[in-house]
C-alpha positions in Angstrom: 25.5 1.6 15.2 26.6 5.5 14.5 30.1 6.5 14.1 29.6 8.6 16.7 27.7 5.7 19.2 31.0 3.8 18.0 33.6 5.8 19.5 31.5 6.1 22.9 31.0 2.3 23.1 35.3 2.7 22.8 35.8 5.3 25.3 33.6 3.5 27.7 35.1 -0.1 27.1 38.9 1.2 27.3 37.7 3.3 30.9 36.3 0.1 32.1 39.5 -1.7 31.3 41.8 0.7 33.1 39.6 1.1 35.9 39.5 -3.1 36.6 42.7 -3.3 35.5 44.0 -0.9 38.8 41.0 -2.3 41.0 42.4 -5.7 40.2 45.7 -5.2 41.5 44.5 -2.9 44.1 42.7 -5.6 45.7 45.0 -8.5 45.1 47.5 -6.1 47.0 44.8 -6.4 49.6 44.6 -10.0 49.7 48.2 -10.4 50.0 48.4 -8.5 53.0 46.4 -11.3 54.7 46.8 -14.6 55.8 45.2 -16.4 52.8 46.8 -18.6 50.3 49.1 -15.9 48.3 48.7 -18.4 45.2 45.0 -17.7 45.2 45.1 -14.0 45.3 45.0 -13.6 41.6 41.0 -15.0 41.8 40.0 -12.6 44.8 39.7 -9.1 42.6 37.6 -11.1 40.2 35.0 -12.5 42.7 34.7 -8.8 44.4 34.7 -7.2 40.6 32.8 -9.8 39.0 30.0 -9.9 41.3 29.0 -6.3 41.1 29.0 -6.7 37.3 26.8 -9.8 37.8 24.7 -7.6 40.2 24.2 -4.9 38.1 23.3 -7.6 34.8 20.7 -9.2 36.8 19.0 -5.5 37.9 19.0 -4.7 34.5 17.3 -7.7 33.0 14.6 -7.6 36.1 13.9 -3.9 34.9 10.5 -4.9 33.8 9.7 -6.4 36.9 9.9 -2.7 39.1 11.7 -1.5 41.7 11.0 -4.0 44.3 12.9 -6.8 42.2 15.8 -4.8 41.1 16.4 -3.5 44.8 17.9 -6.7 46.0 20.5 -7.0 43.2 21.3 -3.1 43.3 21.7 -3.6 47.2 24.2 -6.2 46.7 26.0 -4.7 44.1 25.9 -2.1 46.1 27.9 -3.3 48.8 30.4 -5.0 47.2 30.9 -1.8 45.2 31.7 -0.1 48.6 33.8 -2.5 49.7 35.9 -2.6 46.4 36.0 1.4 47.2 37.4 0.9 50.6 39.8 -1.8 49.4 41.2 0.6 46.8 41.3 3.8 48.9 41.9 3.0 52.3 43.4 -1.0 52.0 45.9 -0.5 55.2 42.2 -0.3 57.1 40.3 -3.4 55.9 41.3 -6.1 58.2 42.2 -9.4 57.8 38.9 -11.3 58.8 36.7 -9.0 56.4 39.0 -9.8 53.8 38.4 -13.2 54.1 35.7 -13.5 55.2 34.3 -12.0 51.3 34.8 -15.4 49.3 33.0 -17.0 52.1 29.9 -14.3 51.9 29.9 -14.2 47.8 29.3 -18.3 47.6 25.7 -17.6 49.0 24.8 -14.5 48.0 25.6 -15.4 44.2 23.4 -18.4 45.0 20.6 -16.3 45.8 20.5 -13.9 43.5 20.1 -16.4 40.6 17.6 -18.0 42.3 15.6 -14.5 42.6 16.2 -13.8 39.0 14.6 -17.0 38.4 11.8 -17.0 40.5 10.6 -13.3 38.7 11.0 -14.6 35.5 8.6 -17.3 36.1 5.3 -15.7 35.7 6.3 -14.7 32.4 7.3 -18.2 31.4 4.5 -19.9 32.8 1.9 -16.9 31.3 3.5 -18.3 27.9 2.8 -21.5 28.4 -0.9 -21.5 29.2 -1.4 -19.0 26.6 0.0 -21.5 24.1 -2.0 -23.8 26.0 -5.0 -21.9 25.0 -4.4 -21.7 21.7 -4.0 -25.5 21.3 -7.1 -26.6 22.5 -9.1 -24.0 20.2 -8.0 -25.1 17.6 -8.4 -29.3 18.8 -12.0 -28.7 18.8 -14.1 -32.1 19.6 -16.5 -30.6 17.0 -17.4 -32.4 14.5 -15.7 -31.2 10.5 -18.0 -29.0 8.4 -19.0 -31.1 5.3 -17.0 -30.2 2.6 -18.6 -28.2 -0.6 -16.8 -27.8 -4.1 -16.9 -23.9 -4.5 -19.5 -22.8 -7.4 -18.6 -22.5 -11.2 -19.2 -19.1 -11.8 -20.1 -19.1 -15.6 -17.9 -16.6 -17.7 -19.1 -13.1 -17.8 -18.7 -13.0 -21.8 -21.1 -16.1 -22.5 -24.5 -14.8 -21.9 -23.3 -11.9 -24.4 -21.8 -14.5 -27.2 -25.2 -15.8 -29.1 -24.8 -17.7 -32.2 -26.1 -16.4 -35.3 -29.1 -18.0 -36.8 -28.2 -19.9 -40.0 -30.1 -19.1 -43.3 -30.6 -21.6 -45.8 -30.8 -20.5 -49.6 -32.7 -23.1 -51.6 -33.9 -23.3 -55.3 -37.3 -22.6 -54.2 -35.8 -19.3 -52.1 -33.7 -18.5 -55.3 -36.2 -16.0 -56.3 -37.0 -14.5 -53.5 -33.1 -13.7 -53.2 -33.2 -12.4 -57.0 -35.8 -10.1 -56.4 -34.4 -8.7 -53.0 -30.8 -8.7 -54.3 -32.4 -6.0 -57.4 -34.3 -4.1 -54.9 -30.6 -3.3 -53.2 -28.7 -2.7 -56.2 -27.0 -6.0 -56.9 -27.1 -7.3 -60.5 -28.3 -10.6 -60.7 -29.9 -13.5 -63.5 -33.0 -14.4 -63.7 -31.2 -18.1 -64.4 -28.0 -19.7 -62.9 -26.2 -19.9 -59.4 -26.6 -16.7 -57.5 -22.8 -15.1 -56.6 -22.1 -16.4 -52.6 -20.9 -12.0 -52.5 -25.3 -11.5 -52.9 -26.1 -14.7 -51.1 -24.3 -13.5 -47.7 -25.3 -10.2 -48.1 -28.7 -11.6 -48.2 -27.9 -13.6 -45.2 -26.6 -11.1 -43.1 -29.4 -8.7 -44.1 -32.0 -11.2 -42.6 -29.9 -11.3 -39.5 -28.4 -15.1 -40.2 -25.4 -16.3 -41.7 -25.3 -18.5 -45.2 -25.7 -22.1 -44.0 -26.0 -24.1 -47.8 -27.7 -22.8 -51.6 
């Protein structure tokens, strides 16, 4: 929350607090100037106080439901609202059977207006339920399983490129053909005697192989 949201959120709270703190004791004042049980007075502010609050909260969590739901809670707080007004402004006028006769007029309006909060929320809870409903018996499907398939080896890209090099073989009989090529490039060779492996690879290599054996 902002710093600034903050300090709001404090100013409202500590208005809120004065402004029960006097209604409380303006109509407990009221309640003692009746015939009730003076021992009880200190509950009667609250039920009067405490149901517009619980008025309002239940208007305010039907908001999605439009104005026809949240009229009946706004009517009632409402009216207690006017009557906390008239007990605070004018209490010498409020008399004695209205005064008691609130408590008595709360019980089954409080009653009420949970059941109406309950009865909107319903649709919404039972919407939830057949949706999840739904979604269960997709995915129980009576159909029989797919057979099951190992996925393909895919062979490495590299391998069809990697060839192995044919193998030449140098034998006595092929000794003179490798003399004879080894002078034509420039190598110095005898006409007798093992061939160096330095002109035997090169002859390898030069016939596209690789030396196998002399």
């Amino acid at each position: 929350m902002h710093r600034t949201d903050r300090a709001a959120a404090s100013v409202v709270a500590g208005i809120a607090a004065g402004a029960f703190t006097l209604s409380y004791e303006a109509l407990r004042s009221v309640y003692l100037g009746s015939d009730g049980n003076h021992n009880l007075s200190p509950i009667y502010p609250l039920i009067v106080e405490g149901f517009v609050t619980v008025a309002v909260w239940v208007a305010y969590r039907l908001r999605d439901f439009g104005w026809k739901a949240t009229a009946y809670p706004w009517t009632l707080a409402a009216l207690f609202f006017a009557y906390s007004l008239w007990s605070n402004s004018l209490p010498a006028t409020v008399p004695g059977p209205v005064i008691r006769g609130v408590p008595s007029l709360a019980v089954p309006l409080a009653v009420h207006l949970f059941t109406h909060l309950l009865k909107k929320r319903e649709p919404v809870r039972a919407e939830a339920v057949e949706l999840v409903a739904e979604a269960e018996e997709e995915s129980l499907s009576d159909e029989p399983w797919p057979a099951w398939e190992p996925p393909a080896v895919q062979a490495p890209i590299f391998a069809a490129s990697i060839e192995k090099a044919p193998s030449v073989t140098v034998t006595t009989d092929s000794s003179s053909l490798v003399r004879v090529w080894a002078r034509q490039n420039g190598y110095t060779v005898k006409d007798t005697g093992r061939i160096p492996d330095a002109v035997l690879k090169a002859y390898a290599k030069a016939h596209g192989g690789e030396l196998v054996g002399a």
